[in-house]
SERO-4910 file (N, C-alpha, C, O; in steps of 0.05 Angstrom, whole numbers):
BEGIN
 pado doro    nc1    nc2    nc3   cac1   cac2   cac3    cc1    cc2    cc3    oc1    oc2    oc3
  Unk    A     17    -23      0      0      0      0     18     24      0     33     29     19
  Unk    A     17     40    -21     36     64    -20     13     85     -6    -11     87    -10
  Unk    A     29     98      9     20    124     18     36    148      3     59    156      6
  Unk    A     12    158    -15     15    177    -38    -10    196    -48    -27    187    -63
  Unk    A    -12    215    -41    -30    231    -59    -49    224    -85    -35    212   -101
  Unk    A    -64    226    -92    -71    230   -125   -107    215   -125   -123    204   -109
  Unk    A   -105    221   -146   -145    221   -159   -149    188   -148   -171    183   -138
  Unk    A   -128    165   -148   -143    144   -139   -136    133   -108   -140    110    -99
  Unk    A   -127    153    -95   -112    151    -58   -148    148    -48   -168    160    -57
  Unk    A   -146    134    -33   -175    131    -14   -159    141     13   -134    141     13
  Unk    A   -175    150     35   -169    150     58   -151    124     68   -158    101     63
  Unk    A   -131    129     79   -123    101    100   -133     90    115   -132     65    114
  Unk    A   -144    100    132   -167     76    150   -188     64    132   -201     45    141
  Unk    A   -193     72    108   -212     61    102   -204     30     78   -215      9     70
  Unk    A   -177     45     74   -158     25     57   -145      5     70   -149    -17     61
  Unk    A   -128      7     92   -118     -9    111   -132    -36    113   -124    -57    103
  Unk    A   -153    -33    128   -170    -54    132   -185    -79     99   -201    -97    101
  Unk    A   -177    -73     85   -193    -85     55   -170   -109     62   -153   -111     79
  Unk    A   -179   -125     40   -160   -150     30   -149   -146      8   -158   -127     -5
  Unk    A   -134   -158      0   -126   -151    -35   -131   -184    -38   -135   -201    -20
  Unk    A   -130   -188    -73   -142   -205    -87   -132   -240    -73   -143   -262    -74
  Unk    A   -107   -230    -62   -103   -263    -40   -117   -275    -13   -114   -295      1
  Unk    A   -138   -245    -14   -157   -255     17   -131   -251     38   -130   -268     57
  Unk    A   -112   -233     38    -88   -230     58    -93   -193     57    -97   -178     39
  Unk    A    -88   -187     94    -94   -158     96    -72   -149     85    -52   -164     84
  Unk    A    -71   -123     75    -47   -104     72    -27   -107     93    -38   -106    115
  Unk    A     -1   -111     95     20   -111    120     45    -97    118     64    -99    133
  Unk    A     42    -75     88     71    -64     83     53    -40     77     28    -40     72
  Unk    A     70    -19     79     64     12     80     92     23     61    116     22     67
  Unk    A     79     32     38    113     50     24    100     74     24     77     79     16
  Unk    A    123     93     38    128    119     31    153    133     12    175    122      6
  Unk    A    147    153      5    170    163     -6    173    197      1    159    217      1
  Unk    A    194    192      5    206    217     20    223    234     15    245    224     19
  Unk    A    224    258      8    232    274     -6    219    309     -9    205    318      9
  Unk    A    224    321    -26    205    342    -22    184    336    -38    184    315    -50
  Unk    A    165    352    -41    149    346    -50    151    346    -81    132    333    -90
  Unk    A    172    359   -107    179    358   -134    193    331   -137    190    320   -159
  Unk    A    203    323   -126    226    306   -126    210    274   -118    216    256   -133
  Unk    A    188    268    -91    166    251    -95    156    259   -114    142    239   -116
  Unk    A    147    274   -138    124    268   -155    154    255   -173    156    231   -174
  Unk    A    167    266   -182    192    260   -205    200    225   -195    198    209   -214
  Unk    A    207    215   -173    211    195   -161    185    171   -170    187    148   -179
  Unk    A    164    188   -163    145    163   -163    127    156   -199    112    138   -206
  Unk    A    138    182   -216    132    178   -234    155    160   -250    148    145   -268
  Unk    A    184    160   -241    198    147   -250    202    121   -246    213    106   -261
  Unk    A    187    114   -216    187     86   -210    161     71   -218    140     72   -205
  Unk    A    165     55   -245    133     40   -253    129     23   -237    107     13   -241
  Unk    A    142     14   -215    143    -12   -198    121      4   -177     99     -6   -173
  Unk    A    126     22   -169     98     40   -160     76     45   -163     61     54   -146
  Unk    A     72     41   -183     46     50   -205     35     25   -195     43     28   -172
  Unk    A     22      1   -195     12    -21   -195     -6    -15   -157    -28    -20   -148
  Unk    A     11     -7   -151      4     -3   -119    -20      3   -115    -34     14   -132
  Unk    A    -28     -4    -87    -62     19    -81    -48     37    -64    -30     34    -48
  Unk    A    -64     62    -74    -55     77    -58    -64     92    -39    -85     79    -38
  Unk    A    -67    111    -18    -76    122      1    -72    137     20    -54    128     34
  Unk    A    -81    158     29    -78    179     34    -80    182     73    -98    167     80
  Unk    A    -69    195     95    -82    203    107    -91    226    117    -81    247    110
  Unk    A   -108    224    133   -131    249    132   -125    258    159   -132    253    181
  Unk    A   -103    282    144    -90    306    158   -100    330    159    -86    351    159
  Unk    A   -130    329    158   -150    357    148   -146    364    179   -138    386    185
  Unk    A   -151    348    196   -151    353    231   -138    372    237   -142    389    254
  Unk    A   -118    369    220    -93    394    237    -76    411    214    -75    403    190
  Unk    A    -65    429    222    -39    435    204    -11    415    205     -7    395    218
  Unk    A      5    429    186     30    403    192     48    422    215     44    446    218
  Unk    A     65    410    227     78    418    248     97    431    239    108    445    256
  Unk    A    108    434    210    130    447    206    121    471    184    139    482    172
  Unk    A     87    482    177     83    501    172    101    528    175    108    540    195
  Unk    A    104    531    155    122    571    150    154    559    160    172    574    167
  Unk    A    156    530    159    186    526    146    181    515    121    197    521    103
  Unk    A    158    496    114    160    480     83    136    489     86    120    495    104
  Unk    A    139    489     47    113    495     29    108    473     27    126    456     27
  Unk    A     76    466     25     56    449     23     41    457      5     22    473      8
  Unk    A     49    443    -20     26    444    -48    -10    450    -43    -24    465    -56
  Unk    A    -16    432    -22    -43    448    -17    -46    446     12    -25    440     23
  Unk    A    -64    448     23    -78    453     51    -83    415     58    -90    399     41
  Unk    A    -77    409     81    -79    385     90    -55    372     81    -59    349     90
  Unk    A    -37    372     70     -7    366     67      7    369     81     10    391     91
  Unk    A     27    343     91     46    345    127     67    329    105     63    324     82
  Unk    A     85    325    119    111    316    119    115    288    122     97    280    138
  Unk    A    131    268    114    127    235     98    137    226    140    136    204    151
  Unk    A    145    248    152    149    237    180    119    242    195    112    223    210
  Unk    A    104    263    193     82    268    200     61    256    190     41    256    204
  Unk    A     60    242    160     37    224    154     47    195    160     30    177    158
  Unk    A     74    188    166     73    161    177     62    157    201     48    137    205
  Unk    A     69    182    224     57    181    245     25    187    251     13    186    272
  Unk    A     18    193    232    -16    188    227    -23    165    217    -46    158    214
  Unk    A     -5    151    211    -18    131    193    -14    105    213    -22     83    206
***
């Protein structure tokens, strides 16, 4: 299960819990870490990624902790150490 942004990320709690097609729960979590140009350049370059489900977590609750030191592409965006620890 990558934890990644984009049009097909579902929430993580709601993803976590599913089975994939072996009737076996999800038990690995990939992040990628980086800034945020450099994850999109990374994960477009890795096709071994692409196949993944992906999923998001839902950091609307709060700001990220390191606001007005890093830019965050949009609103609800934290840091690959702050959405592990949500996740």
């Amino acid at each position: 299960l990558l934890l990644y942004p984009g049009s097909s990320s579902r929430p993580l709690d709601a993803t976590w819990g599913e089975v994939n097609g072996d009737e076996e729960p999800f038990t690995d979590l990939v992040l990628i870490d980086g800034t945020w140009g450099h994850a999109r350049a990374l994960f477009n370059r890795s096709p071994c990624l692409h196949p993944l489900k992906r999923a998001v977590v839902n950091a609307d609750l709060r700001d990220s902790l390191y606001e007005g030191l890093r830019h965050e592409p949009q609103g609800g965006f934290v840091s690959t150490l702050e959405a592990l620890g949500l996740a």
